[in-house]
HTML snippet that shows the backbone in 3Dmol.js (N, CA, C, O; Angstrom):
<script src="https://3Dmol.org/build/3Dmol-min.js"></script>
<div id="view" style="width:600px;height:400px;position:relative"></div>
<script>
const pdb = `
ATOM      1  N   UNK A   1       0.812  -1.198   0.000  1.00  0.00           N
ATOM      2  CA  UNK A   1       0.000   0.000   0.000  1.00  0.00           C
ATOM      3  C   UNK A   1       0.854   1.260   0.000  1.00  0.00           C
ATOM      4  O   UNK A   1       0.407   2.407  -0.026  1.00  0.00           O
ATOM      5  N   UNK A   2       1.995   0.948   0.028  1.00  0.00           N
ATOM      6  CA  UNK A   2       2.835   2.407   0.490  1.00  0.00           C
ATOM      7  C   UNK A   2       3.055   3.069  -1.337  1.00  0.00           C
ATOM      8  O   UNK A   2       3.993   3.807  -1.640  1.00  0.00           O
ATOM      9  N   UNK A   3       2.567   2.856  -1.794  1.00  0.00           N
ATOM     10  CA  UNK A   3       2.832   3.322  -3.287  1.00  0.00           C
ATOM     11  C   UNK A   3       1.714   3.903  -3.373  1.00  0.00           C
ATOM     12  O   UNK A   3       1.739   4.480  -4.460  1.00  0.00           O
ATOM     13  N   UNK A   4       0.466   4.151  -2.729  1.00  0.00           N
ATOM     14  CA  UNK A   4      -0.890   5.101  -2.643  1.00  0.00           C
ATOM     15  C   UNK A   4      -0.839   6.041  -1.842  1.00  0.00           C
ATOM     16  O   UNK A   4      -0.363   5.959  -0.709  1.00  0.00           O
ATOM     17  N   UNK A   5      -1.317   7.019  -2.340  1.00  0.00           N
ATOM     18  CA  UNK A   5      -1.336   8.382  -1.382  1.00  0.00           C
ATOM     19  C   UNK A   5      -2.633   8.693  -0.804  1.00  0.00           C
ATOM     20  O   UNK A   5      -2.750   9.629  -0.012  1.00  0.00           O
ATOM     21  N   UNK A   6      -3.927   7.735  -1.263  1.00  0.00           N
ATOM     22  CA  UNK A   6      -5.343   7.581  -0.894  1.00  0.00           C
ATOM     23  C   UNK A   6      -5.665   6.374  -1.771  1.00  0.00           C
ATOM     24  O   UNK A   6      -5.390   6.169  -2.953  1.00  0.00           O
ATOM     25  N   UNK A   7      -6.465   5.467  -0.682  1.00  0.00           N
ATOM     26  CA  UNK A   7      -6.855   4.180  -0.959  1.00  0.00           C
ATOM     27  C   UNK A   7      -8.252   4.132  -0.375  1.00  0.00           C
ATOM     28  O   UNK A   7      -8.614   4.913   0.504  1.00  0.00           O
ATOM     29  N   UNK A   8      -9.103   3.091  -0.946  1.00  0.00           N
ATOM     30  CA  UNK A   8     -10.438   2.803   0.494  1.00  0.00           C
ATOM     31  C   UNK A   8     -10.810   1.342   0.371  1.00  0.00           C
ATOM     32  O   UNK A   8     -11.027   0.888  -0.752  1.00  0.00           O
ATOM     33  N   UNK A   9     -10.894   0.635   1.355  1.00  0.00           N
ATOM     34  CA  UNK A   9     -11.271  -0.578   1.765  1.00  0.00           C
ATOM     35  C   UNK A   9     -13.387  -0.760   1.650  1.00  0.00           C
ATOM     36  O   UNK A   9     -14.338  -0.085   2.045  1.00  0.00           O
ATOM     37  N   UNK A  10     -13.239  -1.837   1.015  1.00  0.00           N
ATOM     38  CA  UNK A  10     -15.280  -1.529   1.380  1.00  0.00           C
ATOM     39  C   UNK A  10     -15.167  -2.982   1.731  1.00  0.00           C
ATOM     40  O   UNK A  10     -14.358  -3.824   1.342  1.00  0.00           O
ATOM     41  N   UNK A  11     -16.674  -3.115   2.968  1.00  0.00           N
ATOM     42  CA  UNK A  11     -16.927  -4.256   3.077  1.00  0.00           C
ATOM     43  C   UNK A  11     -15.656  -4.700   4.107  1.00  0.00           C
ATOM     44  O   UNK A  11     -14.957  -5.713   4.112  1.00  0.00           O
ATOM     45  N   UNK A  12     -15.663  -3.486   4.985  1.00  0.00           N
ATOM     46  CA  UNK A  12     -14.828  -3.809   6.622  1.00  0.00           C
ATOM     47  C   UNK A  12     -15.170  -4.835   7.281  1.00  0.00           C
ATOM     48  O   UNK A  12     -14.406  -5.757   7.567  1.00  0.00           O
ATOM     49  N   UNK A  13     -16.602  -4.743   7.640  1.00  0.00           N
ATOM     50  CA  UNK A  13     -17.545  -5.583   8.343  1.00  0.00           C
ATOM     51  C   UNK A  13     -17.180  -4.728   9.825  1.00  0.00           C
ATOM     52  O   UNK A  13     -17.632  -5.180  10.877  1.00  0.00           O
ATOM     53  N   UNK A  14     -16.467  -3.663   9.828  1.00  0.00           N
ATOM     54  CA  UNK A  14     -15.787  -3.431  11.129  1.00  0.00           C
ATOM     55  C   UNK A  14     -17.020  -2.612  11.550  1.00  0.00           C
ATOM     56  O   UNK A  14     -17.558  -1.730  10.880  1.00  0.00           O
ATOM     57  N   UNK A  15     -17.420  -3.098  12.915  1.00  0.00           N
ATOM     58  CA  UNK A  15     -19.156  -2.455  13.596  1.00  0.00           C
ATOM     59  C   UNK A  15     -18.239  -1.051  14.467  1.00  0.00           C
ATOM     60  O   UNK A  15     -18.676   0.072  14.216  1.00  0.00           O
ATOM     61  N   UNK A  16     -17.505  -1.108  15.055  1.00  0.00           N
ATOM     62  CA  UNK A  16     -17.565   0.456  15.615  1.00  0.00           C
ATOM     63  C   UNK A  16     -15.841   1.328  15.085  1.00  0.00           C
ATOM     64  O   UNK A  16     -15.301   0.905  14.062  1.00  0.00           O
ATOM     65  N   UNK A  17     -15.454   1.991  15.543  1.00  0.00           N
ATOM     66  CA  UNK A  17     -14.264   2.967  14.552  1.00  0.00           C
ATOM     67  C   UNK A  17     -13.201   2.050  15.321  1.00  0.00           C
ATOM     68  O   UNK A  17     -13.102   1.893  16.538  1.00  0.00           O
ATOM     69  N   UNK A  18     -12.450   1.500  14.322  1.00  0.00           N
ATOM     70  CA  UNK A  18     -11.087   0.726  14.265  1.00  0.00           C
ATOM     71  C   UNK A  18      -9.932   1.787  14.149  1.00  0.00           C
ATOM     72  O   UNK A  18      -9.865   2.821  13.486  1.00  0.00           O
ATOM     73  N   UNK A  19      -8.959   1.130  15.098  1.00  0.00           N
ATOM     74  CA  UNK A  19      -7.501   2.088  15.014  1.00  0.00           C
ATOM     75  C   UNK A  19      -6.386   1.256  13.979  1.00  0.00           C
ATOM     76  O   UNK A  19      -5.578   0.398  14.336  1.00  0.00           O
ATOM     77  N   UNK A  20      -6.513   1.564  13.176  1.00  0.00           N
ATOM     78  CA  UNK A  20      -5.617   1.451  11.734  1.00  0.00           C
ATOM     79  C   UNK A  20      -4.550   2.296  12.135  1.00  0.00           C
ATOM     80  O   UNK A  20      -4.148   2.683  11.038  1.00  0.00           O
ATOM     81  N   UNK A  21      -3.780   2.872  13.041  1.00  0.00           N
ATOM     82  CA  UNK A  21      -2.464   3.399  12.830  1.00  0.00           C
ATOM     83  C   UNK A  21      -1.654   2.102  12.926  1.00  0.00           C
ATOM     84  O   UNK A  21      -0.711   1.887  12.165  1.00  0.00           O
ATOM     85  N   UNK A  22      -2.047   1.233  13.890  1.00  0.00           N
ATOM     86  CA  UNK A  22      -1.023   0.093  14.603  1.00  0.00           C
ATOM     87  C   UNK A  22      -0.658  -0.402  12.703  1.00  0.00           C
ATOM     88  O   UNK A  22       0.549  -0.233  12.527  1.00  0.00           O
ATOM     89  N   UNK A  23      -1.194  -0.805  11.675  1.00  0.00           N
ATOM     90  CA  UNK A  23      -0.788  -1.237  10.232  1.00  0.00           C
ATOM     91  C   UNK A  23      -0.391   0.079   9.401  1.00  0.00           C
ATOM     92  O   UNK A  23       0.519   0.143   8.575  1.00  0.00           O
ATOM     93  N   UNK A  24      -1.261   1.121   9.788  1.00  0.00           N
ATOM     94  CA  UNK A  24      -1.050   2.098   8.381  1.00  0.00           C
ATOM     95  C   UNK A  24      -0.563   3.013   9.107  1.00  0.00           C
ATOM     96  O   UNK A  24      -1.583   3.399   9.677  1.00  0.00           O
ATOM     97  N   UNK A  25       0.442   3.773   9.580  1.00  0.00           N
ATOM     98  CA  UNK A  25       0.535   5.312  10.521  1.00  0.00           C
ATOM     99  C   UNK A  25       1.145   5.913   9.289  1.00  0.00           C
ATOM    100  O   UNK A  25       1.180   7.087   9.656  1.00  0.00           O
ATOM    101  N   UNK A  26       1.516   5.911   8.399  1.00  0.00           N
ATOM    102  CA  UNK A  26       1.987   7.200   7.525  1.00  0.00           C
ATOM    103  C   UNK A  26       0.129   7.800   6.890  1.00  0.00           C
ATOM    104  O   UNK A  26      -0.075   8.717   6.094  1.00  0.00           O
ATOM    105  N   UNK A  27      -0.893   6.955   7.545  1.00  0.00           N
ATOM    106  CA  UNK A  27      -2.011   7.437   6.556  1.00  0.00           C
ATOM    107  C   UNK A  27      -3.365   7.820   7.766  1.00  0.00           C
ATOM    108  O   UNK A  27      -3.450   7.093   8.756  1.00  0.00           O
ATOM    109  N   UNK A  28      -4.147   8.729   7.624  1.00  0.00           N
ATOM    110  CA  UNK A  28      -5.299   9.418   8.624  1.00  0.00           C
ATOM    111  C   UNK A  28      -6.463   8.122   7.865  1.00  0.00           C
ATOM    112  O   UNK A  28      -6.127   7.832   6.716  1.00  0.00           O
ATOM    113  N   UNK A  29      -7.599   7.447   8.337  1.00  0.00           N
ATOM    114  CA  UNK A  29      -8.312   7.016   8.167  1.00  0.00           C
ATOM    115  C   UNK A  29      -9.590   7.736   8.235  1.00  0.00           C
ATOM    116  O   UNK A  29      -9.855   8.313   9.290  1.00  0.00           O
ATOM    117  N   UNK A  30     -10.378   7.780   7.306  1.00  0.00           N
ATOM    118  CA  UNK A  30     -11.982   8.125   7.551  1.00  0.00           C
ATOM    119  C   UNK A  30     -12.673   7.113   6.910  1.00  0.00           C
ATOM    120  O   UNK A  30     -12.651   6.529   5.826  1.00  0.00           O
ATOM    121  N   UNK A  31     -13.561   7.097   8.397  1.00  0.00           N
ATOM    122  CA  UNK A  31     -14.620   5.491   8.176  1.00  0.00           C
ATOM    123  C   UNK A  31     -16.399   5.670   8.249  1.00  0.00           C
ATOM    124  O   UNK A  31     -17.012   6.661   8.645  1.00  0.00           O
ATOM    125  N   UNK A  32     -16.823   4.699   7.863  1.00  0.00           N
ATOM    126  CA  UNK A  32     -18.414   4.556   8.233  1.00  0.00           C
ATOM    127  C   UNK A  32     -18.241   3.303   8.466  1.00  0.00           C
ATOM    128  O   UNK A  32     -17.633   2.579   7.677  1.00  0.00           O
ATOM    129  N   UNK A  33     -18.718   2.912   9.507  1.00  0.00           N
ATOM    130  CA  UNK A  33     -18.490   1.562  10.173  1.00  0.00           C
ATOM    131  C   UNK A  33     -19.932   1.057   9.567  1.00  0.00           C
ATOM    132  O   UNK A  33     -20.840   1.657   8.991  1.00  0.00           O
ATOM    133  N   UNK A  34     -19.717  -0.458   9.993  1.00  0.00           N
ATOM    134  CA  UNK A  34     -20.189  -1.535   9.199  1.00  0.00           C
ATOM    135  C   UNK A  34     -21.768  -1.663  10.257  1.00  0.00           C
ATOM    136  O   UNK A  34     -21.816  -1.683  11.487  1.00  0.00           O
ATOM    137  N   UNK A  35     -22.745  -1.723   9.430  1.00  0.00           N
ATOM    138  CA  UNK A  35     -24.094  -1.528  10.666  1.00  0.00           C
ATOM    139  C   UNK A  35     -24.383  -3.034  11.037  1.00  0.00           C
ATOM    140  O   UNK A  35     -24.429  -3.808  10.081  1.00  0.00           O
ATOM    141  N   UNK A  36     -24.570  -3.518  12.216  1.00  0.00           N
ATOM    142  CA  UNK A  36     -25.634  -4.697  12.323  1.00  0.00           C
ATOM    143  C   UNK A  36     -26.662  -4.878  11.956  1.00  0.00           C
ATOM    144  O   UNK A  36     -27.349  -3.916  12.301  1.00  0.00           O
ATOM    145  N   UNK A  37     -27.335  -5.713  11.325  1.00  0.00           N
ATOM    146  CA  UNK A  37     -28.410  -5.891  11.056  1.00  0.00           C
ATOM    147  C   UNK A  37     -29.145  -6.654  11.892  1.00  0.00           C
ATOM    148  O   UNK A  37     -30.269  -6.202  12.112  1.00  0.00           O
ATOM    149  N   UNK A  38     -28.799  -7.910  12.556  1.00  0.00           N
ATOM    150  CA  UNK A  38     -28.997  -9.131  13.342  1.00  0.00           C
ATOM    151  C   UNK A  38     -28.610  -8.777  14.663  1.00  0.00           C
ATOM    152  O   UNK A  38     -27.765  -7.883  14.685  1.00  0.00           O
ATOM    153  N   UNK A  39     -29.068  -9.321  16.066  1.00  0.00           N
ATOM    154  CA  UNK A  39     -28.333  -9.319  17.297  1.00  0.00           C
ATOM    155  C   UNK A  39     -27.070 -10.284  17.009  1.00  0.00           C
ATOM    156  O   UNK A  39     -26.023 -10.066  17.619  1.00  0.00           O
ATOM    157  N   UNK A  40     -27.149 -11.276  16.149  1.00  0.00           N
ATOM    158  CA  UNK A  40     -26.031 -12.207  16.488  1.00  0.00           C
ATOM    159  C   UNK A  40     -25.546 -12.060  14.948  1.00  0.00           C
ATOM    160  O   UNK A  40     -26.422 -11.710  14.158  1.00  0.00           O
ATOM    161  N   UNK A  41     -24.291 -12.282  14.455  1.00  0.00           N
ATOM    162  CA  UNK A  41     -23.252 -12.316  13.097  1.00  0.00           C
ATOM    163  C   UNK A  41     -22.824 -11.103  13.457  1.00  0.00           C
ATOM    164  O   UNK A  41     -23.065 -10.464  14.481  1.00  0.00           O
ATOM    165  N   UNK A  42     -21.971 -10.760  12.248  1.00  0.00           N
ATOM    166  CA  UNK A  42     -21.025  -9.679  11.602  1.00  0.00           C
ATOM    167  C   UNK A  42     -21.744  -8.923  11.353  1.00  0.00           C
ATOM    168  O   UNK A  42     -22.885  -9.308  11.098  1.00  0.00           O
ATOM    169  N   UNK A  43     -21.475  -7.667  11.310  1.00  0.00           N
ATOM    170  CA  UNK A  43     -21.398  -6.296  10.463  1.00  0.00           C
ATOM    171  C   UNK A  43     -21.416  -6.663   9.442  1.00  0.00           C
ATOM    172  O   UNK A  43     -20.747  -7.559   8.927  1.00  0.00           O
ATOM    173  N   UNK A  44     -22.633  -5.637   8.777  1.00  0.00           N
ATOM    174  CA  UNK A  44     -22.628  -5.682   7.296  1.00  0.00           C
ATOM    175  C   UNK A  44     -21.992  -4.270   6.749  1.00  0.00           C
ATOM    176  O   UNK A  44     -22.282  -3.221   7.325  1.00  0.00           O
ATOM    177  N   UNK A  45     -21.027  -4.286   5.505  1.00  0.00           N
ATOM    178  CA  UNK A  45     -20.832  -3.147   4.572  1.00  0.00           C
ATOM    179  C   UNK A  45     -19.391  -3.005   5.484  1.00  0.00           C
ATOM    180  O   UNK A  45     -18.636  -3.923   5.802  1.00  0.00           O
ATOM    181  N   UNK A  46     -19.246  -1.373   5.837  1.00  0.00           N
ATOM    182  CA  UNK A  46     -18.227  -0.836   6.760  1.00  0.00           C
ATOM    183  C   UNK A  46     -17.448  -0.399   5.414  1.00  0.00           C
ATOM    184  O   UNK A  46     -17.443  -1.150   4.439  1.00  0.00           O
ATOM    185  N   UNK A  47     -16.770   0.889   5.407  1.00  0.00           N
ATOM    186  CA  UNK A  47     -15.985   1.102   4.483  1.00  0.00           C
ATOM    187  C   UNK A  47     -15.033   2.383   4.973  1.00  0.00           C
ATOM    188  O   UNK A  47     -15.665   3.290   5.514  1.00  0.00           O
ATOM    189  N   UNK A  48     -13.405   2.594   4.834  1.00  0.00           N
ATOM    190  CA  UNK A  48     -12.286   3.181   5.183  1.00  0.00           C
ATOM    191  C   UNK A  48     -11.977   3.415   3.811  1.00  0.00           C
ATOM    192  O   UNK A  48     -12.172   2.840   2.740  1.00  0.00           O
ATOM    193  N   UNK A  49     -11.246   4.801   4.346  1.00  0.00           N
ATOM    194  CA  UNK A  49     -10.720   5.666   3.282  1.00  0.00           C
ATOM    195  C   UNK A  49      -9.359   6.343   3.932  1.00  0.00           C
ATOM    196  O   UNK A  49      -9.330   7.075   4.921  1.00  0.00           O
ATOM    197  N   UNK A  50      -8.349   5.956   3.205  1.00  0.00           N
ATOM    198  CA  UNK A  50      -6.804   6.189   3.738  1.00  0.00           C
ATOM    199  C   UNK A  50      -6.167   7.425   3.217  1.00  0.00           C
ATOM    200  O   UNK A  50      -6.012   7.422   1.996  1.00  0.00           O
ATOM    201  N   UNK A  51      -5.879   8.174   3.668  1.00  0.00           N
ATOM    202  CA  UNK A  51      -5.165   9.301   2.987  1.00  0.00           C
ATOM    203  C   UNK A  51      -3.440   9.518   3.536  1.00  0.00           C
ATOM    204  O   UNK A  51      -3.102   9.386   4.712  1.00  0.00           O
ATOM    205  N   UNK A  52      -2.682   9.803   2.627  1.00  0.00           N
ATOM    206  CA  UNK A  52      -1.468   9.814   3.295  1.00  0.00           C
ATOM    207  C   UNK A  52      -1.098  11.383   4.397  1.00  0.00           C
ATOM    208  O   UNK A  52      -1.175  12.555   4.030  1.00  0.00           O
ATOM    209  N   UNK A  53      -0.777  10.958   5.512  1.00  0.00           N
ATOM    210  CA  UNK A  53      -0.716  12.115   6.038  1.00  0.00           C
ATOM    211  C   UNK A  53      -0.522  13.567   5.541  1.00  0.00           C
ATOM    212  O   UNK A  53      -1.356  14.419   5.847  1.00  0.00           O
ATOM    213  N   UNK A  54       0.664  13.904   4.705  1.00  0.00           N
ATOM    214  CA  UNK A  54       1.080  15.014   4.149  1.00  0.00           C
ATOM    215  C   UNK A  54       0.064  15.516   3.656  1.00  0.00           C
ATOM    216  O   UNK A  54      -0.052  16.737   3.758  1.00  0.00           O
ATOM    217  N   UNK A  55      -0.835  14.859   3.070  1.00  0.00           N
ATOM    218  CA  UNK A  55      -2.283  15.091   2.153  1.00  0.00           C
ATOM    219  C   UNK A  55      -3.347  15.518   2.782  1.00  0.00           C
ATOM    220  O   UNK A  55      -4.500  15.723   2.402  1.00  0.00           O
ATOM    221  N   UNK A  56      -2.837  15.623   3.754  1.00  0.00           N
ATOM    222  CA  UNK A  56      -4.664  16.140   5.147  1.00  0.00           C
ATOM    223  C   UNK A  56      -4.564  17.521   4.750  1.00  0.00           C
ATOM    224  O   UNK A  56      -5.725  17.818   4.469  1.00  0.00           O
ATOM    225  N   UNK A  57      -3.787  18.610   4.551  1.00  0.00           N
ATOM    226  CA  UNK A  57      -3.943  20.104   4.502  1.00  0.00           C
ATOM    227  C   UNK A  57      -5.003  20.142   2.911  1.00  0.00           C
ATOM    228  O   UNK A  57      -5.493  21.219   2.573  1.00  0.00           O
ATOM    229  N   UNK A  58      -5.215  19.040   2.178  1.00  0.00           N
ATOM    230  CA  UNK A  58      -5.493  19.618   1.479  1.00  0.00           C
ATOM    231  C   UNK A  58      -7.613  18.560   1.134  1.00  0.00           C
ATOM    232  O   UNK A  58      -8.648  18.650   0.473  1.00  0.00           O
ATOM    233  N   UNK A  59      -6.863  17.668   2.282  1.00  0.00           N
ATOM    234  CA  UNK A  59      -8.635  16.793   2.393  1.00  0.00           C
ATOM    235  C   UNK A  59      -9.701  17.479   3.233  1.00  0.00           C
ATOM    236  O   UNK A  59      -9.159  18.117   4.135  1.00  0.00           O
ATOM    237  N   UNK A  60     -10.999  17.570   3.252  1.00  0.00           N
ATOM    238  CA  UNK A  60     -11.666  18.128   4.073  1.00  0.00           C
ATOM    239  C   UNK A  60     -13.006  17.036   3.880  1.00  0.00           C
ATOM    240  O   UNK A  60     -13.725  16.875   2.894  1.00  0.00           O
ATOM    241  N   UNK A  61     -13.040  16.309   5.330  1.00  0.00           N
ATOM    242  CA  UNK A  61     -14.403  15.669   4.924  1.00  0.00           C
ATOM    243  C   UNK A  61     -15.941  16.150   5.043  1.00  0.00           C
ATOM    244  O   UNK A  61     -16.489  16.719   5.987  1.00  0.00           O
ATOM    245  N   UNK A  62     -16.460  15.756   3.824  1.00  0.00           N
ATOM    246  CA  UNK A  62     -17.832  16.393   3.912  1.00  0.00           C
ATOM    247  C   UNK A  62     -19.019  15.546   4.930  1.00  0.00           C
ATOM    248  O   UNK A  62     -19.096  14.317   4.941  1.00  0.00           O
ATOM    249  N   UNK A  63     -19.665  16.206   5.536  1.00  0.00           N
ATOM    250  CA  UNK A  63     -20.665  15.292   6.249  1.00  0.00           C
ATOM    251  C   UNK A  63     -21.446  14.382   5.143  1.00  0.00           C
ATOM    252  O   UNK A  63     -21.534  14.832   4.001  1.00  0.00           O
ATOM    253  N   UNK A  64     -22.131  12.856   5.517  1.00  0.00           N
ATOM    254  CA  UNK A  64     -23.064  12.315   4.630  1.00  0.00           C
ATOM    255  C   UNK A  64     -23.788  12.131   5.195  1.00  0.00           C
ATOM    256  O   UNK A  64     -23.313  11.811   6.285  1.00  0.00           O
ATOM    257  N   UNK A  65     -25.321  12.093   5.232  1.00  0.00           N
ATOM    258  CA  UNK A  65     -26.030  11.292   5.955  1.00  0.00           C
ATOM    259  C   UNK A  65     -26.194   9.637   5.416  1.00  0.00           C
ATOM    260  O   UNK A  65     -26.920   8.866   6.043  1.00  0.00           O
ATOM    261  N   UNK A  66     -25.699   9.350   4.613  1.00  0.00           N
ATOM    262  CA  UNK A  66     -26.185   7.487   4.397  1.00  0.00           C
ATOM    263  C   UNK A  66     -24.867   6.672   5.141  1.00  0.00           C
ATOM    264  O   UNK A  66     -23.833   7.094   5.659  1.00  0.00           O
ATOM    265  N   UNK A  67     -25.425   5.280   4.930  1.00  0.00           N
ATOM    266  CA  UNK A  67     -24.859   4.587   5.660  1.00  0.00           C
ATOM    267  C   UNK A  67     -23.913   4.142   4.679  1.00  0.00           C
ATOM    268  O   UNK A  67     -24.247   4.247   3.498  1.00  0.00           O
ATOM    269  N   UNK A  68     -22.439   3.514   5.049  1.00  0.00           N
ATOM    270  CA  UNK A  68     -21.604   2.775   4.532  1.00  0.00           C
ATOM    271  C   UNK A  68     -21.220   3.867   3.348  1.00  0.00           C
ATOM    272  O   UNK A  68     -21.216   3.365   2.224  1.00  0.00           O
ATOM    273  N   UNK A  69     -20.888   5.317   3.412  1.00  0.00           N
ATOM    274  CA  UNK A  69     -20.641   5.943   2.768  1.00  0.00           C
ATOM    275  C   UNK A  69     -19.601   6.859   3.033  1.00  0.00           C
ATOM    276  O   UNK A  69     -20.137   7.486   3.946  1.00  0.00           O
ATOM    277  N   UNK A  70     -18.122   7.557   2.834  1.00  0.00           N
ATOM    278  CA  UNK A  70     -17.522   8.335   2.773  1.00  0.00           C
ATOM    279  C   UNK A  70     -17.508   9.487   2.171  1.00  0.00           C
ATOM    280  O   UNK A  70     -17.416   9.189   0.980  1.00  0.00           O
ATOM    281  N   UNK A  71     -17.547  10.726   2.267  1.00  0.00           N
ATOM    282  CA  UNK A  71     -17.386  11.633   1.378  1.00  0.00           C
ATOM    283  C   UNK A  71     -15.763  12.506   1.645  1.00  0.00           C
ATOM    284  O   UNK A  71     -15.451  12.786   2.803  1.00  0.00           O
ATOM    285  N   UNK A  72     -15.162  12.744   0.895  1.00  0.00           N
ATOM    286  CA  UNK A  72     -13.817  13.915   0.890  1.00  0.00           C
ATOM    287  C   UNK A  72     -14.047  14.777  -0.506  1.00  0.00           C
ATOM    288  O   UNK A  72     -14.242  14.594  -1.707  1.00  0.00           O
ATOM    289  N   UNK A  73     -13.893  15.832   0.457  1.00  0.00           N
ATOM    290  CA  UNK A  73     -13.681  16.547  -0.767  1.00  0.00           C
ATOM    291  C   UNK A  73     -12.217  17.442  -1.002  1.00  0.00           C
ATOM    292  O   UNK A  73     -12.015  18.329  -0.173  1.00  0.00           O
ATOM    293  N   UNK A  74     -11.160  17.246  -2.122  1.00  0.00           N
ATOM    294  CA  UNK A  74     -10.247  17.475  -2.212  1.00  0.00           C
ATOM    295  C   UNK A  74     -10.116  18.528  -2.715  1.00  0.00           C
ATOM    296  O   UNK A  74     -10.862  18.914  -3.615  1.00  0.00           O
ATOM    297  N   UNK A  75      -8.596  19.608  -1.981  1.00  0.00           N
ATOM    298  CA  UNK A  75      -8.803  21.052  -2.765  1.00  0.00           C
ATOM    299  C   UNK A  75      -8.228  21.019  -4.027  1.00  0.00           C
ATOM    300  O   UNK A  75      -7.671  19.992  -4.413  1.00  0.00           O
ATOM    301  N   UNK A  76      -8.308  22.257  -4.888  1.00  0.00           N
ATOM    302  CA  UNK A  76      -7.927  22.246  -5.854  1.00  0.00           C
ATOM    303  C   UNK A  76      -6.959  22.490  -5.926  1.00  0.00           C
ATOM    304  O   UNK A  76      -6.531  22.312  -7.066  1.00  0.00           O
ATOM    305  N   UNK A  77      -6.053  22.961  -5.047  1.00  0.00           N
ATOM    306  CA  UNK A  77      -4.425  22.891  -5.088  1.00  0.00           C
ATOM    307  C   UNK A  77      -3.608  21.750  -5.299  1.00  0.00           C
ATOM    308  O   UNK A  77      -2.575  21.634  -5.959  1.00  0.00           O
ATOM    309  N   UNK A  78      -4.573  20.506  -4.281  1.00  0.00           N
ATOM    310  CA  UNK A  78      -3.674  19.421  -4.737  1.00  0.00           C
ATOM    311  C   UNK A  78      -3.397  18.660  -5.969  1.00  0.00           C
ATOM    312  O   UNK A  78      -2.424  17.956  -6.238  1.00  0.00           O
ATOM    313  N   UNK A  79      -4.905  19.065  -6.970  1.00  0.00           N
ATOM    314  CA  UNK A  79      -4.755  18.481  -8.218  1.00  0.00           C
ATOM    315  C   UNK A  79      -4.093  19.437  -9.453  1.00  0.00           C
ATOM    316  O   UNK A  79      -3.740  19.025 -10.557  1.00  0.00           O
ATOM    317  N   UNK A  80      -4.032  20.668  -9.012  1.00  0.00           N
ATOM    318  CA  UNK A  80      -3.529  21.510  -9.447  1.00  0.00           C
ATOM    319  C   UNK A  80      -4.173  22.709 -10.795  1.00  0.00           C
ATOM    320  O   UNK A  80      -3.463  23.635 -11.188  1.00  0.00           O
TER     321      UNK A  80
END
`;
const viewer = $3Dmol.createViewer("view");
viewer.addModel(pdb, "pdb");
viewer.setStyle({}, {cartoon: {color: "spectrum"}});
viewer.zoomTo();
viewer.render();
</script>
């Protein structure tokens, strides 16, 4: 993964906010965790979005209201 400067994982299954530095620390994570549906199994959906640190001055996340959804919105400096 170290050759991406923003990546996203779907289908975490992860039910409440996971600490991803202990694998990824050069990268900030933004998540929508994975909802239960059932009292008993896994999380369904869950999806992470990795950005490489240096890259936060220029990410700003937008609120969403749906589930299993991320939004960033990137400035226009970084794409140039």
């Amino acid at each position: 993964m170290k050759s991406f400067d923003i990546f996203s994982a779907v289908e975490t299954f992860i039910v409440s906010t996971f600490d991803f530095s202990i694998h990824f620390s050069e990268y900030t994570v933004f998540q929508s965790p994975a909802i239960k549906l059932h009292k008993h199994g896994r999380g369904c959906g869950g999806v992470a979005v990795f950005v490489r640190n240096p890259l936060l001055k220029f990410v700003t996340q937008v609120h969403c209201a749906y589930d299993n959804m991320v939004s960033l919105k990137l400035s226009g400096d970084l794409l140039g």
